[in-house]
C-alpha positions as CSV (number, residue, x, y, z in Angstrom):
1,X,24.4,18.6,3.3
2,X,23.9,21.8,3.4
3,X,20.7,24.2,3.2
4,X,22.1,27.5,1.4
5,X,23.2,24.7,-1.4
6,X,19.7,23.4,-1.7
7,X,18.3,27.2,-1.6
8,X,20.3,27.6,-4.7
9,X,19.4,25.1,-6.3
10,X,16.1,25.9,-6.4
11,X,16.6,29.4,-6.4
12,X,15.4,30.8,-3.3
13,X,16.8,33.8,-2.9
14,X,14.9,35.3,0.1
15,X,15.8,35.3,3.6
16,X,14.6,33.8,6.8
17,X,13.8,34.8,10.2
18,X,11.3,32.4,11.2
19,X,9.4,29.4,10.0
20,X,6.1,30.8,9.1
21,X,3.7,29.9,6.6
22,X,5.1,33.1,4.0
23,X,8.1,31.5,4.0
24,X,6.8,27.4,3.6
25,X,5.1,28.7,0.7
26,X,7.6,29.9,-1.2
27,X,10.2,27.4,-1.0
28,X,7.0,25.1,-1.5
29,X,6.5,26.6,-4.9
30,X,10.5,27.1,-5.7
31,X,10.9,23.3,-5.0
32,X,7.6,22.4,-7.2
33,X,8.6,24.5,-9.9
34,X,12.6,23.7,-9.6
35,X,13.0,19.6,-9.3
36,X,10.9,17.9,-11.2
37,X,9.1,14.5,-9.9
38,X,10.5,11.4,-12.2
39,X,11.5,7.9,-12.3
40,X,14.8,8.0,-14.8
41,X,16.8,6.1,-12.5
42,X,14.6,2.7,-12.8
43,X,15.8,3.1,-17.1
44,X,19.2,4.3,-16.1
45,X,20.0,1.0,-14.2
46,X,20.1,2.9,-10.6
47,X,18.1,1.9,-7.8
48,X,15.5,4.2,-6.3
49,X,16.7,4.7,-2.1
50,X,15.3,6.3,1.0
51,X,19.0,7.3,1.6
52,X,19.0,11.0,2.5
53,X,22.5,11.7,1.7
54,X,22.4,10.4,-1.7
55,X,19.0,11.5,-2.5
56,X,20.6,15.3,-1.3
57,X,23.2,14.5,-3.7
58,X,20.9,13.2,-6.8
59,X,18.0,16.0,-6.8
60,X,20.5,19.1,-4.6
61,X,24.2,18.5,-6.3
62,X,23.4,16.8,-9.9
63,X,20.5,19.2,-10.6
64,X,18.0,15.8,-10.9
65,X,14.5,15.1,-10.3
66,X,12.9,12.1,-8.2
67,X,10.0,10.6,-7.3
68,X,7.5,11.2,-4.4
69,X,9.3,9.6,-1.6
70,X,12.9,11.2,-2.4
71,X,11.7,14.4,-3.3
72,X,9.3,14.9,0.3
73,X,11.9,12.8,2.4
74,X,14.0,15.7,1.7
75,X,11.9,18.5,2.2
76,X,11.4,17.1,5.6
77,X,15.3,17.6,5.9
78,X,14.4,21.3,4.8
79,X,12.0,21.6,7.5
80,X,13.9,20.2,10.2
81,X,16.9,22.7,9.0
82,X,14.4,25.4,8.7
83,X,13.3,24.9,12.4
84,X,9.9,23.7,11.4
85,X,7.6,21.4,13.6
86,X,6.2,18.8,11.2
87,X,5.2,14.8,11.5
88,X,6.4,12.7,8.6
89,X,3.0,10.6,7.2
90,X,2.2,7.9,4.8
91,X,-0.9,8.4,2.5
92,X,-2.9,5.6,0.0
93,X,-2.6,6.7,-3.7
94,X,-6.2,5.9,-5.2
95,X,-6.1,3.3,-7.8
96,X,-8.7,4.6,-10.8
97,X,-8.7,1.2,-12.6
98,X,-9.5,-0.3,-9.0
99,X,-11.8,2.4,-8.1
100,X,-10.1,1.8,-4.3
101,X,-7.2,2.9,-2.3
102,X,-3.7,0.8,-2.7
103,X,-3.5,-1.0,0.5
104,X,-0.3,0.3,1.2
105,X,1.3,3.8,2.1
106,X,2.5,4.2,-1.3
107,X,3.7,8.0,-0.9
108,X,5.3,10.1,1.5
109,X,3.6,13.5,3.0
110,X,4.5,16.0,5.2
111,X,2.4,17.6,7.9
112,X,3.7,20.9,9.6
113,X,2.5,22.7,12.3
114,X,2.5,26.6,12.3
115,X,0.9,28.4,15.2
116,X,-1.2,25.8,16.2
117,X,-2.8,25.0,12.8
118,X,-1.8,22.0,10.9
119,X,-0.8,22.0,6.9
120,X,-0.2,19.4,4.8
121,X,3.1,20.0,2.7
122,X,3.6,17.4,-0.7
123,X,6.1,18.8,-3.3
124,X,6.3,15.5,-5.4
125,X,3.1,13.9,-6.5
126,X,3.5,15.2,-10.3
127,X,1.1,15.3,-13.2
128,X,-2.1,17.7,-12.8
129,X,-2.6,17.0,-9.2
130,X,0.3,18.5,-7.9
131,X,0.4,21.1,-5.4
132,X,1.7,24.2,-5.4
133,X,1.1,25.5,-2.0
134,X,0.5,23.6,1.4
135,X,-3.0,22.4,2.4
136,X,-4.4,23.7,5.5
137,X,-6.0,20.7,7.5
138,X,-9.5,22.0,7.2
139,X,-12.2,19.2,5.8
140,X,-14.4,20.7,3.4
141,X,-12.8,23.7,2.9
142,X,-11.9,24.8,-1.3
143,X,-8.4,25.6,-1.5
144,X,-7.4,27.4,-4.9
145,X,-4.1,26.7,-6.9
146,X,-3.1,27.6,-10.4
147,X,-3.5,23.6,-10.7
148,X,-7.5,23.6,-9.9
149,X,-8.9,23.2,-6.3
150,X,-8.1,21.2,-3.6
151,X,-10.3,19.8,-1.0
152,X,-9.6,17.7,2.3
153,X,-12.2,15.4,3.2
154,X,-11.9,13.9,7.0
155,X,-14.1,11.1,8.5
156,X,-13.2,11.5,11.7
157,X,-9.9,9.3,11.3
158,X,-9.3,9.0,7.6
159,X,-8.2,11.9,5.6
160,X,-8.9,12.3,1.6
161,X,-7.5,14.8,-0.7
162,X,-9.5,15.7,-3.7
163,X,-9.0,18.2,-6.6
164,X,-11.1,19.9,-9.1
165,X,-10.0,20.7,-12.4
166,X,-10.8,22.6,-15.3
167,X,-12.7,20.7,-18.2
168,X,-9.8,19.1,-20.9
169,X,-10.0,20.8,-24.2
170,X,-9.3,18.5,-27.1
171,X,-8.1,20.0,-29.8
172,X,-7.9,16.7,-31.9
173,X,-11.3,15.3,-32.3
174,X,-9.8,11.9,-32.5
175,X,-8.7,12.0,-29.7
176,X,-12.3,12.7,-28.1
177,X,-13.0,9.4,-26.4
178,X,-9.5,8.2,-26.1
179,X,-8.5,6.3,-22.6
180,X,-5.7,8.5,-22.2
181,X,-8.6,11.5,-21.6
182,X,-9.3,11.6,-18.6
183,X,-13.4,13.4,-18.1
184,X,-13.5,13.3,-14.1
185,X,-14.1,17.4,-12.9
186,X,-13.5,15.7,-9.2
187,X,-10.3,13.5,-8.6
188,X,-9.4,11.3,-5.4
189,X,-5.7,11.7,-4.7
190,X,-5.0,10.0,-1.9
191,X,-5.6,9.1,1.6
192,X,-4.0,9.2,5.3
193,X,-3.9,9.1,8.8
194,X,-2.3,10.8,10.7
195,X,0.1,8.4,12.4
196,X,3.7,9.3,12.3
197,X,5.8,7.7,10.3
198,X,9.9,7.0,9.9
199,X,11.8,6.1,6.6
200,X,11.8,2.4,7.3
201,X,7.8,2.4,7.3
202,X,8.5,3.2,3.1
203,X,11.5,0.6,2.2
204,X,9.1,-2.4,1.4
205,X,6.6,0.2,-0.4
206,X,10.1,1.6,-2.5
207,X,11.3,-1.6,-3.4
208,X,7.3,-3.1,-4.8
209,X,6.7,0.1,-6.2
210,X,10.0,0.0,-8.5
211,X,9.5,-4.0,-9.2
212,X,6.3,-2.8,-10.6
213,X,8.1,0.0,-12.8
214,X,10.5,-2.5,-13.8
215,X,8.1,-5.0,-15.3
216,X,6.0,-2.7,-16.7
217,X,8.9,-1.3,-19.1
């Protein structure tokens, strides 16, 4: 595994001299923009893994995508490299149809530490509600991205991330009051805590969540 290769491919070309934010931003963005968050493997008879060294050589060597937990579990490997300070966490995704949280840690976050001030770093949640740039781990504060604006809400334990979008313009009237529309300004993304934790916290989370893709094709 090596870092220059994964710069490549997704075409950083800057240089380094120390982790700060300037820097986590743009490889951020370059890996948002560059490796796309999907699920292909599930219909290509593969098997989704919280192996590192393949999941460098799916998304780094074969130009693919991957799904949250590949895609952050190795931008913590680019952190490390990098020399940045950051705590591996496990967040809630919140279930619309429930209206609640899933009870488990169904996705994979990052939280980094630069100068004293935490950020939250997530290249790999897809659809509108990606992020572009890290979240600084203030509650309450707007945070504007090209994607709309983020907020983090904390309870004193519990953190929630919420976004803000832009109203959907239909273009197809009959399409107006379709399901597929969604009409919520304010989304709930997901929640966490801010307990550390290690790969093996994710296997039985992996191995539900691609049992559920799989019956559901």
């Amino acid at each position: 595994m090596d870092l220059q290769e994964y710069f490549r491919r997704i075409r950083f070309s800057g240089v380094y001299e120390k982790p700060d934010l300037a820097t986590l931003r743009t490889v951020h963005e370059l890996h948002v923009m560059n490796v796309p968050f999907e699920n292909l493997s599930i219909h290509c008879g593969e098997r989704n893994t919280m192996d590192l060294q393949i999941i460098y050589e799916k998304i780094v060597k074969n130009h693919r995508g991957g799904w949250c937990c590949e895609n952050n579990l190795l931008f913590s490997w680019v952190l490390r490299e990098m020399g940045y300070k950051y705590t591996t966490l496990g967040s809630k995704v919140f279930n619309t149809l429930k209206n609640d949280f899933y009870p488990v840690d169904s996705h994979l976050i990052n939280l980094v530490e630069i100068e004293g001030k935490p950020y939250i770093t997530d290249v790999s949640f897809g659809v509108s509600c990606q992020i572009w740039y890290p979240l600084e781990m203030i509650s309450g504060k707007d945070q504007q991205q090209p994607s709309g604006v983020f907020q983090l809400q904390n309870d004193g334990e519990k953190w929630i991330l919420e976004k803000t979008g832009r109203k959907q313009l239909v273009q197809n009237k009959a399409f107006t009051n379709s399901s597929l529309v969604d009409k919520r300004m304010t989304k709930t993304i997901y929640s966490f805590v801010l307990t550390p934790r290690g790969v093996h916290h994710f296997l039985n989370t992996t191995s539900l969540l691609l049992e559920t893709e799989e019956t559901s094709c």
